[in-house]
N, CA, C and O atoms as a printed pandas DataFrame, in Angstrom:
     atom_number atom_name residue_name chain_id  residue_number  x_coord  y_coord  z_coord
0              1         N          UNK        A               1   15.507   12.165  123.280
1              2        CA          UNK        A               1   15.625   13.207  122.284
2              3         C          UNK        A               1   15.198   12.702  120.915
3              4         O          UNK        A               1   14.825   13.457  120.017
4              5         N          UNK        A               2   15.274   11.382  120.808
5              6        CA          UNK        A               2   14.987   10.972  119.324
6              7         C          UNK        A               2   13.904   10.756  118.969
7              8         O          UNK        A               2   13.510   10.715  117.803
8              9         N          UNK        A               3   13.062   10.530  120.306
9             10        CA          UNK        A               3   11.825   10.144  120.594
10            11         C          UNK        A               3   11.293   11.651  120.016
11            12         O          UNK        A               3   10.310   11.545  119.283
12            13         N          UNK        A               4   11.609   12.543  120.150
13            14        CA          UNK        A               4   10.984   13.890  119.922
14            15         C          UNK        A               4   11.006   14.366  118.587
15            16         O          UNK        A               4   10.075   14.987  118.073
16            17         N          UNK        A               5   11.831   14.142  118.153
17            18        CA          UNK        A               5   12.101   14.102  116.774
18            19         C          UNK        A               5   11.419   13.510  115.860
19            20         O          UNK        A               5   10.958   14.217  114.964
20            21         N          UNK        A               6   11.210   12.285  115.843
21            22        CA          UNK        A               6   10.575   11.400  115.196
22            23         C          UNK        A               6    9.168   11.658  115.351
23            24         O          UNK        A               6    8.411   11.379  114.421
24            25         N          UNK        A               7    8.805   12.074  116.236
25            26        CA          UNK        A               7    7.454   12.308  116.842
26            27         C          UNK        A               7    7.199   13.234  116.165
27            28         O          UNK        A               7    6.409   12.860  115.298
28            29         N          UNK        A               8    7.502   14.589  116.039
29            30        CA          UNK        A               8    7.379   15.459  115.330
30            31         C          UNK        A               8    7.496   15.477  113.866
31            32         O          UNK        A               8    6.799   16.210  113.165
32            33         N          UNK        A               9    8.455   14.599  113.369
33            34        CA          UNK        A               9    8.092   14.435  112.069
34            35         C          UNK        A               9    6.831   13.434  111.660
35            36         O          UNK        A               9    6.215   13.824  110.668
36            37         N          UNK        A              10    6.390   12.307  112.217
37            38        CA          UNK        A              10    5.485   12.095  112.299
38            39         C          UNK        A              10    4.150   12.963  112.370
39            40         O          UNK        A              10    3.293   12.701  111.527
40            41         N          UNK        A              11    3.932   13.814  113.149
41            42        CA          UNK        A              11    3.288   14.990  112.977
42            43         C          UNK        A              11    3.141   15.754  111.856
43            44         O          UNK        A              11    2.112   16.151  111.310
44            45         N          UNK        A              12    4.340   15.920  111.563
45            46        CA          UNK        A              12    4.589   17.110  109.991
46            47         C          UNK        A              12    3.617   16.179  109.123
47            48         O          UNK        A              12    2.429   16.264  108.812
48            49         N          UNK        A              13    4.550   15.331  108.889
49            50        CA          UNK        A              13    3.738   14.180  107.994
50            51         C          UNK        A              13    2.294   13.771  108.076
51            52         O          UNK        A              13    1.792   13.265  107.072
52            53         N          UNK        A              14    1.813   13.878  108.795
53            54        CA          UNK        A              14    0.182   13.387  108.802
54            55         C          UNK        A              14   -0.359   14.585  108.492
55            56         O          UNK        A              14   -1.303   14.590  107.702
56            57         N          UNK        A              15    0.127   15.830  109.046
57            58        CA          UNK        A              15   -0.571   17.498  108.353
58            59         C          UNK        A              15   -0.401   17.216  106.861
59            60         O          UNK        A              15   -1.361   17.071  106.104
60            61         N          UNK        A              16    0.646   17.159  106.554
61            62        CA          UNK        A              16    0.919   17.124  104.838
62            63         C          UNK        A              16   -0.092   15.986  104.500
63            64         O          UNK        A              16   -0.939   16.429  103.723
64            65         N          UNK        A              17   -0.273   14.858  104.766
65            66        CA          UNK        A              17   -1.651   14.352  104.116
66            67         C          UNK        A              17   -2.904   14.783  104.055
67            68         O          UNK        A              17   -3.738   14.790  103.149
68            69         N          UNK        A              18   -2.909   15.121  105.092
69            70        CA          UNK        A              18   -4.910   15.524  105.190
70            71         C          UNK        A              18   -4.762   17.337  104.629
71            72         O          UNK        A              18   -5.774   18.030  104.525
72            73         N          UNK        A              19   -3.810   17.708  104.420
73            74        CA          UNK        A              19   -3.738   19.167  103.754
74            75         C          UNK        A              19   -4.153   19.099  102.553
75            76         O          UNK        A              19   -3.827   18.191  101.789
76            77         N          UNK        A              20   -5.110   20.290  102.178
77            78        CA          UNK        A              20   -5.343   20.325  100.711
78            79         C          UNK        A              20   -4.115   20.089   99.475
79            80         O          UNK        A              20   -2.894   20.206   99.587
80            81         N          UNK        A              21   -4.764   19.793   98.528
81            82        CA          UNK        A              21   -3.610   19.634   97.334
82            83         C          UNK        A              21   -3.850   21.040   96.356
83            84         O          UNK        A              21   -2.943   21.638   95.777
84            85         N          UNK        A              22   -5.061   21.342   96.331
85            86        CA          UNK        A              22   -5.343   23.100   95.834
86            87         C          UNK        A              22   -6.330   24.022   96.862
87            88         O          UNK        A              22   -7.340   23.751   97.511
88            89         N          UNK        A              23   -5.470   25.327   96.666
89            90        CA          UNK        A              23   -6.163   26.330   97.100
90            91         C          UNK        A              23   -6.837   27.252   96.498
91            92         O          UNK        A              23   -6.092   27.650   95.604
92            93         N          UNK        A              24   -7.611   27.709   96.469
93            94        CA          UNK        A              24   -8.601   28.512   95.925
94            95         C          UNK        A              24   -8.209   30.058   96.407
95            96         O          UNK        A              24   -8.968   30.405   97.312
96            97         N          UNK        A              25   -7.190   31.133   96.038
97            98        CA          UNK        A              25   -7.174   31.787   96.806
98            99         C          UNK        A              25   -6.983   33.063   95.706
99           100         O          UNK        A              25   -6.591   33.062   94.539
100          101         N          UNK        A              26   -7.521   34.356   96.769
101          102        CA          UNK        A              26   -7.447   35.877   95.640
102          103         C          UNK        A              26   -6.521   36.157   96.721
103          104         O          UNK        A              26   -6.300   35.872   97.898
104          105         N          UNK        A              27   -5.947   37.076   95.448
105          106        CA          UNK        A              27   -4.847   37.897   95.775
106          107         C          UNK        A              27   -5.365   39.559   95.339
107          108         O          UNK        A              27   -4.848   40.114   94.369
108          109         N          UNK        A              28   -6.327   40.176   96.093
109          110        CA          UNK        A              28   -6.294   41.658   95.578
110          111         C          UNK        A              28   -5.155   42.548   95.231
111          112         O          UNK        A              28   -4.036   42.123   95.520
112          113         N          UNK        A              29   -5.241   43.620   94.705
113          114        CA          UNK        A              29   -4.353   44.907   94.204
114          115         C          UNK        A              29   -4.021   44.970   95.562
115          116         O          UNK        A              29   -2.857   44.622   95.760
116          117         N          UNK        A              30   -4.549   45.246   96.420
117          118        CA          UNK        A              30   -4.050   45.522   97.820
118          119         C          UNK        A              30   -2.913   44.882   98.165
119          120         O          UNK        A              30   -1.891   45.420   98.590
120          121         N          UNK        A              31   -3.120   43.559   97.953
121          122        CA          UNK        A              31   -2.040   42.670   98.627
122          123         C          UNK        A              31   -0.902   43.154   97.797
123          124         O          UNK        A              31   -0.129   43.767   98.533
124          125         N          UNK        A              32   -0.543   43.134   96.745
125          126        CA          UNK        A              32    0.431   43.670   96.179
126          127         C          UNK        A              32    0.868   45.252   96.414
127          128         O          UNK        A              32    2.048   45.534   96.202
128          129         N          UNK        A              33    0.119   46.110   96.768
129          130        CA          UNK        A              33    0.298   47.364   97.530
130          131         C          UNK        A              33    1.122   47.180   99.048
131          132         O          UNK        A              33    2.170   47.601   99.535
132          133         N          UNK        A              34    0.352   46.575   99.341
133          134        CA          UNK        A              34    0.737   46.276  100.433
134          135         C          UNK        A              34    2.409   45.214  100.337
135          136         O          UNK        A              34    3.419   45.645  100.894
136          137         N          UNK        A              35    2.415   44.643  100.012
137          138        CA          UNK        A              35    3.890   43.940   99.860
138          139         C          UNK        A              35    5.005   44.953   99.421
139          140         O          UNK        A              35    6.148   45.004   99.874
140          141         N          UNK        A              36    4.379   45.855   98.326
141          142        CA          UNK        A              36    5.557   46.670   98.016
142          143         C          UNK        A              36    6.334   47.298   98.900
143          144         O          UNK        A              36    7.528   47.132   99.150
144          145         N          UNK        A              37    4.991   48.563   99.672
145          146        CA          UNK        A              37    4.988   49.172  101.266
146          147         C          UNK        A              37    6.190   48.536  101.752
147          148         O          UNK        A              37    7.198   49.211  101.957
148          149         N          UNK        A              38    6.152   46.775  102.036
149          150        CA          UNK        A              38    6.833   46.895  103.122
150          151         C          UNK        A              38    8.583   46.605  102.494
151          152         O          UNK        A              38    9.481   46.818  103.310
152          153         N          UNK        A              39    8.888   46.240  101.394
153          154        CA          UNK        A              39    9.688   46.066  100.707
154          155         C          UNK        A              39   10.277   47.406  100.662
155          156         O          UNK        A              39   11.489   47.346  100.868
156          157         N          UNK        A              40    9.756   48.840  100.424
157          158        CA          UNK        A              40   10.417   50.220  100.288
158          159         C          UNK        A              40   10.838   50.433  102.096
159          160         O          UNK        A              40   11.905   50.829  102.565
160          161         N          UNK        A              41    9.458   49.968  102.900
161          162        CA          UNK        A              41    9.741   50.228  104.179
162          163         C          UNK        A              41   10.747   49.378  104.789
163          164         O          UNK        A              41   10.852   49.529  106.007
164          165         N          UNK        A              42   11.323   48.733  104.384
165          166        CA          UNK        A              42   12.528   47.826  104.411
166          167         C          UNK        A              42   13.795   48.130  104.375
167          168         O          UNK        A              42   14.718   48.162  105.189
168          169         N          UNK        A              43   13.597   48.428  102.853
169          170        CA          UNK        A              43   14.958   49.252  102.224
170          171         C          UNK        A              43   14.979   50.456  102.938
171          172         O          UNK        A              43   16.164   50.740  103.110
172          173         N          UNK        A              44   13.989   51.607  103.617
173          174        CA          UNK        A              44   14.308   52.514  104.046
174          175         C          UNK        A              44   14.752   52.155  105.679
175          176         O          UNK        A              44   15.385   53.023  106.281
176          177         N          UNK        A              45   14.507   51.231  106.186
177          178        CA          UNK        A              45   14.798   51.197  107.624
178          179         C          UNK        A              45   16.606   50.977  107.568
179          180         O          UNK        A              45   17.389   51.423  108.407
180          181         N          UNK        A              46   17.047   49.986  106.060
181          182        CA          UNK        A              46   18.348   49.835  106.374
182          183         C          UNK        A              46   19.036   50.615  105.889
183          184         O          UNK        A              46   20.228   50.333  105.766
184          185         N          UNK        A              47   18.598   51.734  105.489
185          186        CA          UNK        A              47   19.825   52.769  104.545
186          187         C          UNK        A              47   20.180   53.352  105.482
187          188         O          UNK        A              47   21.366   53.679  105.499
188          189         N          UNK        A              48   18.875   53.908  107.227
189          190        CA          UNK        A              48   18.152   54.751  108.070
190          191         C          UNK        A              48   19.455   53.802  108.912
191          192         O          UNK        A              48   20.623   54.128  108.702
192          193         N          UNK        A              49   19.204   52.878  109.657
193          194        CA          UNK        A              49   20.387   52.104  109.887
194          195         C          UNK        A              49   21.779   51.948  110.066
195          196         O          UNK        A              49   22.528   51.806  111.032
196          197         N          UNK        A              50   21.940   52.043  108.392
197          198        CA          UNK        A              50   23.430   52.020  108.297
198          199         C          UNK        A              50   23.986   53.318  108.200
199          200         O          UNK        A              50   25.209   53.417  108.291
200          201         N          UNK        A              51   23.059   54.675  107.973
201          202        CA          UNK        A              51   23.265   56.092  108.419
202          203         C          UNK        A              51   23.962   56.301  109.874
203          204         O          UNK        A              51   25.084   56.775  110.054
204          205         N          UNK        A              52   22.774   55.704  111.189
205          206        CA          UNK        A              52   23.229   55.683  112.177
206          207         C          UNK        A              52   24.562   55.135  112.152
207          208         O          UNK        A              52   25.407   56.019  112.003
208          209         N          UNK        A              53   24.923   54.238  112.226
209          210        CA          UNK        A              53   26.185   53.375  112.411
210          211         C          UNK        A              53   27.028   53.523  111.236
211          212         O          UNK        A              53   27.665   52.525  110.899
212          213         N          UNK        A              54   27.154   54.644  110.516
213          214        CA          UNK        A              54   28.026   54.657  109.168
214          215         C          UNK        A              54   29.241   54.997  110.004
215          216         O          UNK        A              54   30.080   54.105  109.876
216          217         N          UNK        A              55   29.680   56.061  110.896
217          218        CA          UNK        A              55   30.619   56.164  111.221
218          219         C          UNK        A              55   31.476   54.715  111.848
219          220         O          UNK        A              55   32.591   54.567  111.347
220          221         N          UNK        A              56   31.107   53.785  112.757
221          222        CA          UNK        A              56   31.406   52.543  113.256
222          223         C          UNK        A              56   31.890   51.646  111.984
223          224         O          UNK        A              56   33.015   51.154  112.076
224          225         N          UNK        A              57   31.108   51.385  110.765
225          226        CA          UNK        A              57   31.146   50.512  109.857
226          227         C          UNK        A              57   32.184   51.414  108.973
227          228         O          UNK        A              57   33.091   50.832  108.379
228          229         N          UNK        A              58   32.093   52.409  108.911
229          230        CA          UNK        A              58   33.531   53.028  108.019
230          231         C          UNK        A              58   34.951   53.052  108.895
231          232         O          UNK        A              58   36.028   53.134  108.306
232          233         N          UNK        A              59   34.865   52.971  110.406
233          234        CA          UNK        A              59   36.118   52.706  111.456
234          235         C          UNK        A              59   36.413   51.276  111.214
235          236         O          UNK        A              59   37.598   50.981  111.368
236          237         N          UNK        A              60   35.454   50.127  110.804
237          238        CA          UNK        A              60   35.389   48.960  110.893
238          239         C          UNK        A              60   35.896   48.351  109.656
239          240         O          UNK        A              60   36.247   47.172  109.707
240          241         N          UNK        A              61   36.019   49.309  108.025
241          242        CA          UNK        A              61   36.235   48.742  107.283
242          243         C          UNK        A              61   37.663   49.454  106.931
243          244         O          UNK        A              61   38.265   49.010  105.953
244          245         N          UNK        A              62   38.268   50.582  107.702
245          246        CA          UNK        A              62   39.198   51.363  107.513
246          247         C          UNK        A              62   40.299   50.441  108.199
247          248         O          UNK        A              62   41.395   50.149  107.720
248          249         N          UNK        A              63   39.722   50.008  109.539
249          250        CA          UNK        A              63   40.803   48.865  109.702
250          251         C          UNK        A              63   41.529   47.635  109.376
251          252         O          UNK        A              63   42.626   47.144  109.645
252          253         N          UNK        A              64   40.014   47.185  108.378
253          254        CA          UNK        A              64   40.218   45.647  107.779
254          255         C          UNK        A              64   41.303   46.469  106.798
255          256         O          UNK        A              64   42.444   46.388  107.253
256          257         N          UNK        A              65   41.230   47.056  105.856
257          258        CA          UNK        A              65   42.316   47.391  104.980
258          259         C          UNK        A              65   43.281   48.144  105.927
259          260         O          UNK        A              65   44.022   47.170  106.061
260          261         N          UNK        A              66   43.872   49.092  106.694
261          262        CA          UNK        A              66   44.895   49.146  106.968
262          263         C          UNK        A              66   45.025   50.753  107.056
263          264         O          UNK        A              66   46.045   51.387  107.329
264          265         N          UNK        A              67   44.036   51.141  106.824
265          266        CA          UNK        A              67   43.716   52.931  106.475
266          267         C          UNK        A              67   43.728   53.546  107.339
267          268         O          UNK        A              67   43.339   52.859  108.283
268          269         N          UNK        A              68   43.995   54.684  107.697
269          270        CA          UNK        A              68   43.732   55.789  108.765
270          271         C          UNK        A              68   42.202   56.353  108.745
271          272         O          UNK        A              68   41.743   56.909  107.748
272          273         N          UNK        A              69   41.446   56.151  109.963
273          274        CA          UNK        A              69   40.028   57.024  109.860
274          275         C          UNK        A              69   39.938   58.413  109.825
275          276         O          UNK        A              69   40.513   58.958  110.767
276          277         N          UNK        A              70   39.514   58.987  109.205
277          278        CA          UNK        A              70   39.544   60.363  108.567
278          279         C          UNK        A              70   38.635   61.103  109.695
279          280         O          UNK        A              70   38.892   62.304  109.766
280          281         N          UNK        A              71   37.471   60.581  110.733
281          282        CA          UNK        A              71   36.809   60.989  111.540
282          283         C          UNK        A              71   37.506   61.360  112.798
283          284         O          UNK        A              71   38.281   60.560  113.323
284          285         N          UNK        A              72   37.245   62.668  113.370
285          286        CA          UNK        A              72   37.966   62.696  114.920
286          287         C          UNK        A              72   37.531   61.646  116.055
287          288         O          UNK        A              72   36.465   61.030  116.067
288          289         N          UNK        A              73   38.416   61.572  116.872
289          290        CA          UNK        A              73   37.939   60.237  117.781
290          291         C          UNK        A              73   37.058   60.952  119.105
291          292         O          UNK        A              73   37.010   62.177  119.211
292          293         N          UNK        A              74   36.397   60.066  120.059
293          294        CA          UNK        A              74   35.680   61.174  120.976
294          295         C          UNK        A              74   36.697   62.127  121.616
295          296         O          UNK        A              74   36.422   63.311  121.816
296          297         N          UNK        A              75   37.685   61.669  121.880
297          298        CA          UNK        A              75   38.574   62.776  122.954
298          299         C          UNK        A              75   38.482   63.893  121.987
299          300         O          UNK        A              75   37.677   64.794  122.224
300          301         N          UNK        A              76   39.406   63.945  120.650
301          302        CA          UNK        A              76   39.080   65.077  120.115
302          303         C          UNK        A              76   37.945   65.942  119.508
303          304         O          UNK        A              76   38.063   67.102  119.114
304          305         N          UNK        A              77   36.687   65.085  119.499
305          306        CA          UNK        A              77   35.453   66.039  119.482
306          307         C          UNK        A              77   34.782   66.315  120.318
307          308         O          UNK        A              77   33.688   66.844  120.122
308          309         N          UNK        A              78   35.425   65.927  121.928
309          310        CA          UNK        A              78   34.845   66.503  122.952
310          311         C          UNK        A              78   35.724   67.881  122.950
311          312         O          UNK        A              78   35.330   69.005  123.260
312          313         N          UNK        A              79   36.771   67.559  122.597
313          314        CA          UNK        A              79   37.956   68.893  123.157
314          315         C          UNK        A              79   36.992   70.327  121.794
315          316         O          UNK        A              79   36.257   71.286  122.025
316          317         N          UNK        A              80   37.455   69.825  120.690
317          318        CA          UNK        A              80   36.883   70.942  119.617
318          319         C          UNK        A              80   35.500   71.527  120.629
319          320         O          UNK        A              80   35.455   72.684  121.047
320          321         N          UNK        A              81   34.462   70.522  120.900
321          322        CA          UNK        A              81   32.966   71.277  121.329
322          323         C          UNK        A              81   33.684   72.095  122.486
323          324         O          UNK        A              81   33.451   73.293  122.650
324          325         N          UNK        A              82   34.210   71.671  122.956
325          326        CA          UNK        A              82   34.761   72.863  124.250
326          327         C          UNK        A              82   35.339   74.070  123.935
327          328         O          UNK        A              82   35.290   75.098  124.610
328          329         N          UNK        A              83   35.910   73.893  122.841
329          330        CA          UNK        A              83   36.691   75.116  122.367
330          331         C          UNK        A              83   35.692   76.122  121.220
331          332         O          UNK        A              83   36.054   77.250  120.886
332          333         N          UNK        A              84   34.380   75.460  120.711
333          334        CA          UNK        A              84   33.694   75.941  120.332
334          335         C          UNK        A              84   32.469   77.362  120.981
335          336         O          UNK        A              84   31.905   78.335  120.481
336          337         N          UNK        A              85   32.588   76.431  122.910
337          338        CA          UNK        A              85   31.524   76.607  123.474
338          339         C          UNK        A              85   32.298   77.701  124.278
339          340         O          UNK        A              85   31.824   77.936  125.390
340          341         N          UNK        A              86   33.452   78.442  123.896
341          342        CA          UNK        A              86   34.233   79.365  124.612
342          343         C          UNK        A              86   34.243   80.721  123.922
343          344         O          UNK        A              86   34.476   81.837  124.386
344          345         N          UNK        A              87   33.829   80.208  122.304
345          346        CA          UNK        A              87   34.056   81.238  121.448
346          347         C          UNK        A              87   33.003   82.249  121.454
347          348         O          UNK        A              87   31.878   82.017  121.897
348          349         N          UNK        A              88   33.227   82.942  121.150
349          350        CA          UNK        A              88   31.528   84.180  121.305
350          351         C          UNK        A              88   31.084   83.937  120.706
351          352         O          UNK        A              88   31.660   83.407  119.755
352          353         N          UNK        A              89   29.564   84.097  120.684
353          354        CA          UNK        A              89   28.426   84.012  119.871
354          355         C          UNK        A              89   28.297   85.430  119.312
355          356         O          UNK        A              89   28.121   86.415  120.029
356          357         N          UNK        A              90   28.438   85.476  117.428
357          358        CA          UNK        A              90   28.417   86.421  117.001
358          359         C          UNK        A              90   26.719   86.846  115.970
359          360         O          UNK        A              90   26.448   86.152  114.989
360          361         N          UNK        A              91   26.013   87.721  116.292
361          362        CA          UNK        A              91   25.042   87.885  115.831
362          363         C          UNK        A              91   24.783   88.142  114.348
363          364         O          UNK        A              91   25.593   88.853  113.753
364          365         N          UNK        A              92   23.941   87.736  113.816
365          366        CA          UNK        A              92   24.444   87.938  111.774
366          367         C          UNK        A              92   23.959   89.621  111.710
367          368         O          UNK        A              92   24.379   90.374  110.831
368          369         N          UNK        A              93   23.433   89.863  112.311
369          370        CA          UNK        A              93   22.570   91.554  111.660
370          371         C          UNK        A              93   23.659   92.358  112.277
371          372         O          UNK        A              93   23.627   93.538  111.930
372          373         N          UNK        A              94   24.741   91.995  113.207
373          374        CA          UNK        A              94   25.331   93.040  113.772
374          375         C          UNK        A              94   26.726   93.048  112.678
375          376         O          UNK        A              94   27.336   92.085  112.215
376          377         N          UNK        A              95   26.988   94.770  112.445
377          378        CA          UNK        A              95   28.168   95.129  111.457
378          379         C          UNK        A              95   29.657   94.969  111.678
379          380         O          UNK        A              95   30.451   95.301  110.798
């Protein structure tokens, strides 16, 4: 195992010598377009995220403090949809 180790840093080390010491490099408007993109597309995947799972993470932080969850649990929002799906369907145009 040490053998591998060493070996590999050995490796690292000989790249880092023969590697340039400057790069010559452009950075277009693009690239910075592009970085932003994924920085908003980022922030939007985790807001998108923690939307899904807000109910779990608000059960999760209601317990660390000691709180009652204000959300019905499945038994009782299976029972409500049942009692929903019994009620008549009332039409809006009818008087």
């Amino acid at each position: 195992m040490k053998f591998r180790i060493h070996s590999s840093a050995g490796v690292l080390a000989g790249l880092l010598l023969v590697a340039p010491t400057s790069v010559f490099a452009y950075l277009d408007p693009g690239a910075g377009s592009m970085l932003l993109q994924m920085l908003i597309g980022g922030i939007v995947a985790g807001l998108y995220t923690l939307k899904l799972y807000w109910q779990k993470v608000r059960g999760f932080l209601s317990r660390l403090t000691g709180g009652k969850t204000s959300h019905p649990t499945d038994l009782e929002r299976e029972r409500l949809n049942r009692e929903d799906a019994f009620e008549p369907q009332r039409r809006k145009d009818s008087f």
